[in-house]
C-alpha positions as CSV (number, residue, x, y, z in Angstrom):
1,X,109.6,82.7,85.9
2,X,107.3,82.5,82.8
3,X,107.7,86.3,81.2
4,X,104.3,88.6,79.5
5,X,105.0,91.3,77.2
6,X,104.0,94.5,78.5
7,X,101.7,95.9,75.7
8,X,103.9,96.8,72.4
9,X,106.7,98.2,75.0
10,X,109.0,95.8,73.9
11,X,109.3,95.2,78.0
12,X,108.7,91.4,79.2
13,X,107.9,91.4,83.0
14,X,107.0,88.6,85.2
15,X,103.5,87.8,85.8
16,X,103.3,89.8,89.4
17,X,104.2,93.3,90.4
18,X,105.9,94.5,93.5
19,X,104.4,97.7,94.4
20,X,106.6,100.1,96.1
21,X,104.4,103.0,97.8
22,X,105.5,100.8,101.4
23,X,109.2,101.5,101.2
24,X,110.2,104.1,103.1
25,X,106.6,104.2,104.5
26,X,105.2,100.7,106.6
27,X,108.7,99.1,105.5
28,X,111.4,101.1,106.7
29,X,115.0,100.8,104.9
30,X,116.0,97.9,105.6
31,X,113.0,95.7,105.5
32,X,112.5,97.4,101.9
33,X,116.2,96.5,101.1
34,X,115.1,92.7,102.2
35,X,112.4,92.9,100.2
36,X,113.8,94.0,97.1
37,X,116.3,91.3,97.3
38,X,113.7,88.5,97.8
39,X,111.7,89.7,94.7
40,X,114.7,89.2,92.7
41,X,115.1,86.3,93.8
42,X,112.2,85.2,92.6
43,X,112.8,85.5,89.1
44,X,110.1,88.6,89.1
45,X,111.3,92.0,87.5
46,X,108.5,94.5,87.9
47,X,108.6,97.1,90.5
48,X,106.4,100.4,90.6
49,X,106.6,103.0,92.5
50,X,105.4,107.2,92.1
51,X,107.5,110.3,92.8
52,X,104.7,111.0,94.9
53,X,105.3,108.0,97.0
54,X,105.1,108.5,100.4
55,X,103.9,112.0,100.8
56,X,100.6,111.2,102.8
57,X,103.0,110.5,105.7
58,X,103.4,113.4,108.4
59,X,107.1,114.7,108.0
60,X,107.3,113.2,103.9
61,X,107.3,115.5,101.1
62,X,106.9,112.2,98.4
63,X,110.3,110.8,96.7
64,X,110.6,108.3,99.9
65,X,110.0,105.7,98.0
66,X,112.3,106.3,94.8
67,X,114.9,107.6,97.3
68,X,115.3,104.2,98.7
69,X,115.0,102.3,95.4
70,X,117.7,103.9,94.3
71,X,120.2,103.5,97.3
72,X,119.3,99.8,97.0
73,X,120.4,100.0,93.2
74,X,123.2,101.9,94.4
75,X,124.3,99.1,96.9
76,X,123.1,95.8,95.5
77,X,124.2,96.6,91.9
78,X,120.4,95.2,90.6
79,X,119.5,98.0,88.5
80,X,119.8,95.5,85.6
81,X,117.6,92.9,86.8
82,X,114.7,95.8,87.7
83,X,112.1,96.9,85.2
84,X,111.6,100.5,86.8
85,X,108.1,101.9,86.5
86,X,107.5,105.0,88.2
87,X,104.9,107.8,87.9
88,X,104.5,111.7,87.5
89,X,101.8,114.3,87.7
90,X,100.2,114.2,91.4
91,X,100.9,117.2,93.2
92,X,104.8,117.4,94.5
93,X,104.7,120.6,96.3
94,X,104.5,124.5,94.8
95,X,103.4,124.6,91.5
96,X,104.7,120.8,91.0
97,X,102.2,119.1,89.2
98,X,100.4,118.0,86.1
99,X,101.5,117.1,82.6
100,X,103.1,119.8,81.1
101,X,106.3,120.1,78.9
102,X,108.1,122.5,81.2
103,X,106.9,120.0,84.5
104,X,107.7,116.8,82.8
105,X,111.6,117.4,81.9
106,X,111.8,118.5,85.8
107,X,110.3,115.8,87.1
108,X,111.7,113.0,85.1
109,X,115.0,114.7,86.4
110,X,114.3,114.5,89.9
111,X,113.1,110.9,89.6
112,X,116.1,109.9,88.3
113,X,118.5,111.3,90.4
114,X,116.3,109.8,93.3
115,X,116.4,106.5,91.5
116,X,120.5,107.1,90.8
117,X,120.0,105.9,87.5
118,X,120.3,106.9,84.0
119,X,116.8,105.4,82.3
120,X,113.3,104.8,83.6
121,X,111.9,101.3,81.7
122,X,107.8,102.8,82.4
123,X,107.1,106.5,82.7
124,X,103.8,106.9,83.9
125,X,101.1,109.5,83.8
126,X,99.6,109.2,87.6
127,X,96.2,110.7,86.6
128,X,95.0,112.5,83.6
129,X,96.0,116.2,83.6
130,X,92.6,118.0,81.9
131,X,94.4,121.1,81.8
132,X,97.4,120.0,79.3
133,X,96.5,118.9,75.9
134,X,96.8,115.9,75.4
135,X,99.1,116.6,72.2
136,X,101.7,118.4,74.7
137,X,102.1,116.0,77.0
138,X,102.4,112.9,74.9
139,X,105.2,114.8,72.7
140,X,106.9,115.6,75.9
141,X,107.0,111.9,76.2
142,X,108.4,111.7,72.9
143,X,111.2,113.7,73.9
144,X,112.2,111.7,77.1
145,X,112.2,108.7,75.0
146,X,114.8,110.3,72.5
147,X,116.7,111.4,74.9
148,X,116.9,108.0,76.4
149,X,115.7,108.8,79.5
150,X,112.2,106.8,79.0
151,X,112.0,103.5,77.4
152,X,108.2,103.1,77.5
153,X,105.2,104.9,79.1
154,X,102.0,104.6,80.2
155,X,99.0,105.5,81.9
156,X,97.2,105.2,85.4
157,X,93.6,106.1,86.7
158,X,92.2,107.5,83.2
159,X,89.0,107.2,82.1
160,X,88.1,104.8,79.1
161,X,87.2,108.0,77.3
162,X,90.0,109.8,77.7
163,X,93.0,106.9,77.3
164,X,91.1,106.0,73.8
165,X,91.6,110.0,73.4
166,X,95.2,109.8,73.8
167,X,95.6,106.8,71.7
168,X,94.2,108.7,69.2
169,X,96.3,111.9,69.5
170,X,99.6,109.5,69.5
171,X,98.1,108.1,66.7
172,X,97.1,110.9,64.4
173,X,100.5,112.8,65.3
174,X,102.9,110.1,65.1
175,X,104.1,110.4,68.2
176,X,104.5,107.3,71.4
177,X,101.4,106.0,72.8
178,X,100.5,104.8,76.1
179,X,101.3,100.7,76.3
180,X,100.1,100.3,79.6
181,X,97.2,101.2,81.4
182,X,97.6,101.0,85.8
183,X,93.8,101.0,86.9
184,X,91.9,99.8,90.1
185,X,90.9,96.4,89.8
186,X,90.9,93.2,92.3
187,X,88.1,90.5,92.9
188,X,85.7,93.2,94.5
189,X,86.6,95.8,93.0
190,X,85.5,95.1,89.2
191,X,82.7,96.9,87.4
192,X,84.8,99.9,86.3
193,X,87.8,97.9,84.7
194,X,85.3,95.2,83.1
195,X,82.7,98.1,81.6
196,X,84.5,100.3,79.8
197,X,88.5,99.8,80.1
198,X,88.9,95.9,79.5
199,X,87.2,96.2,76.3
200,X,89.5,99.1,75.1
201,X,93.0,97.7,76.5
202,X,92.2,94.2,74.6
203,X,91.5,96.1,71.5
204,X,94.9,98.3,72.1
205,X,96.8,95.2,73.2
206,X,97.7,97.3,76.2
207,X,99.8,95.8,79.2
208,X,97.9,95.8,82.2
209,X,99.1,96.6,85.8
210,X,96.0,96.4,88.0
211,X,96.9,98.1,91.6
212,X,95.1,97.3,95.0
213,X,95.1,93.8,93.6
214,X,94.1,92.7,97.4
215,X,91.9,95.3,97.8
216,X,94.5,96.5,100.2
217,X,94.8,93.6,102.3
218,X,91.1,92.8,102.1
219,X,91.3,89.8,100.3
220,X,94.3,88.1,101.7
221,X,90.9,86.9,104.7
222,X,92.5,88.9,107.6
223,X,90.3,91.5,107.9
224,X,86.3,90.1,108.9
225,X,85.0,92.8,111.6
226,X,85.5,96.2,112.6
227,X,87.4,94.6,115.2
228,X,90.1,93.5,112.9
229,X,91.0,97.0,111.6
230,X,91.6,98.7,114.9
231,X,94.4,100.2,115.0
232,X,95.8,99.4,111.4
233,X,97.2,101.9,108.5
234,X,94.9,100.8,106.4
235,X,91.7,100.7,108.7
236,X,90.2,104.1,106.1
237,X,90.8,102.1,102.7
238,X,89.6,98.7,103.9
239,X,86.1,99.4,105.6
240,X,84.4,99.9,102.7
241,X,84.7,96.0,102.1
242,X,83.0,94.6,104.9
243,X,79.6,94.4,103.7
244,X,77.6,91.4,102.5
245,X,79.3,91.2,99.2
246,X,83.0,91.4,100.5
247,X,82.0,88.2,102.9
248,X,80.6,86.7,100.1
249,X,83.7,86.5,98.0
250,X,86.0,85.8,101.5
251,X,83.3,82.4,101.7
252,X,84.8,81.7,98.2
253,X,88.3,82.8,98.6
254,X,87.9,80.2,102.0
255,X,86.6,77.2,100.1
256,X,88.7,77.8,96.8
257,X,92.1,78.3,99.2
258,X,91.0,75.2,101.1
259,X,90.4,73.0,98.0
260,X,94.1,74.4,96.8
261,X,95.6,73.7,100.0
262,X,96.5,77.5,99.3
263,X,95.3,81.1,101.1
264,X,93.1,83.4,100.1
265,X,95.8,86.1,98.9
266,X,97.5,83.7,96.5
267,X,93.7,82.6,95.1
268,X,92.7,86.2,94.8
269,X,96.1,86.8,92.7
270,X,95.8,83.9,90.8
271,X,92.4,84.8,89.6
272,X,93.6,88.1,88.7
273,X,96.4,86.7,86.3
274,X,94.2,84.3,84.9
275,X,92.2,87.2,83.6
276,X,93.2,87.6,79.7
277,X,94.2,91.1,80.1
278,X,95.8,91.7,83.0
279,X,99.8,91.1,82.7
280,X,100.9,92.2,86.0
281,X,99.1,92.5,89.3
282,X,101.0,94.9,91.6
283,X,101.3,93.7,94.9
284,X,102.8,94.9,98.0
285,X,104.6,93.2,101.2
286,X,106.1,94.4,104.2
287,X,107.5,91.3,105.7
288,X,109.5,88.6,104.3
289,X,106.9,85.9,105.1
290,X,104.2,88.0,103.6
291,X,106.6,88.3,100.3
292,X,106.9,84.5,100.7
293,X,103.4,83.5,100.9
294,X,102.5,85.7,97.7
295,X,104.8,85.2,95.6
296,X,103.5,81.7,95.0
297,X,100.0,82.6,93.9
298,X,102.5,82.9,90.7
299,X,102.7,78.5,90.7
300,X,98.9,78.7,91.1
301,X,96.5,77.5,88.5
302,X,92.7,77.4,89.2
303,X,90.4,75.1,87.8
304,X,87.4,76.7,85.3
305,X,84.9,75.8,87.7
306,X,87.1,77.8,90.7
307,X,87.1,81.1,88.6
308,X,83.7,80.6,88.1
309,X,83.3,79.9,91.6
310,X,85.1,83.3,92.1
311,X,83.1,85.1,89.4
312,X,80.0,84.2,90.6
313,X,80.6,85.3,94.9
314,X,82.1,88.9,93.6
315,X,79.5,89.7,90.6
């Protein structure tokens, strides 16, 4: 599998994600253990996943999914074949939060023991932390990556004006910079990457890890009425979609995926790593012939007039 350089990281990571805010949530142990496995098997090396992973779900207090990432490490022996990214600053419980000094030496700690190993490859910030300057929390980082407890780090869900801010800071004090940006953006959902962010990470050369790449499930074509969400985890996050628009791009994904002799997931993806900055979609699977079926949007090329096809339905 072809490798992309992750920013100025000095990571290379192959050209899809697996996003790992299901295990221990919609794919219990087991099934995330299977899952795991088949990535690898793939030849991909990318998986991210959030100390705050899956703490939405009644009875979870977040570190589900690192836990069982790390008992997988523990019993596969795959740590080495993993780029880790993981992410800090949502809220964790009592004063557990943010992007403080003091918070980010405890939490790095507790992700790593949940992960049972001794490095994370991607640190990220999980949203910007207004209340921290910007100086504190990007030396903290500094120190992690002395320590050798961080090899890289980067950012998710800033603003264009405040990533270019902490570029600067990094910059002007000498100290790491952000070489990845994780930001919202899929087939529908585009304006806010393509205004404002796209711009700045091409000018950066920052990785990027787009997340809801399938605008949670949206484009992979199963979900087409209200009908179709009943009863679904995801009924909240995918409603939104259903509108003329959303059908409009499902009519494209249909008669691009047709032409391919492909599905709509694997064009969606494929148009999203076609785009020149993007270096890793994240996507997620909780079934083995789900993983299957993705994973070989990665062996899809579209023609110039099918991503303008696709441009055109989602503009």
């Amino acid at each position: 599998m072809h490798k992309r350089k992750l920013g100025n990281s000095g990571l290379e990571v192959g050209p899809l994600a697996f996003g790992g805010n299901v295990f221990g949530w919609t794919a219990d142990e087991a099934q995330s253990f299977r899952l795991l496995d088949a990535f690898v098997d793939s030849g991909l090396n990318l998986v991210d996943t959030a100390d705050v992973y899956s703490s939405w779900v009644p009875g979870h207090h977040g570190g589900e999914s690192e836990s069982v990432m790390g008992r997988w490490f523990k019993q596969s022996g795959k740590r080495d074949r993993i780029v880790v990214a993981t992410k800090l600053g949502k809220p964790m419980g009592e004063g557990k939060k943010g992007l403080s000094r003091a918070y980010m030496q405890r939490a790095v700690e507790d992700s790593l023991r949940r992960l049972q190993t001794d490095y994370i490859d991607l640190y990220q910030s999980h949203e910007d932390d207004p209340n921290t300057p910007l100086e504190e929390t990007m030396a903290a980082f500094g120190e992690l990556m002395k320590q050798g407890k961080v090899r890289a780090i980067g950012a998710s869900n800033y603003s264009a004006t405040r990533l270019a801010e902490a570029l600067k800071v990094s910059k002007q004090h000498g100290l790491p910079r952000y070489e990845s940006l994780q930001p919202l953006y899929n087939l529908y959902d585009r304006a806010a990457y393509e205004a404002e962010l796209e711009p700045l990470c091409r000018k950066e050369k920052l990785g990027v890890i787009p997340y809801f790449s399938l605008a949670s499930g949206f484009l992979s074509g199963k979900y087409r009425s209200p009908q179709d969400l009943a009863n679904r985890a995801r009924k909240g996050m995918v409603g939104k979609y259903l509108n003329d628009r959303g059908l409009r791009i499902l009519k494209a994904l249909d008669e691009v995926a047709s032409a391919k002799k492909s599905t709509q997931a694997r064009v969606a993806l494929a148009w999203l790593m076609a785009q020149p900055t993007i270096t890793a979609p994240l996507v997620s699977a909780t079934t083995l012939d789900q993983w299957n079926d993705i994973v070989q949007a990665t062996q899809l090329q579209l023609t110039a007039s099918e991503m303008e096809q696709l441009n055109q339905a989602s503009a």
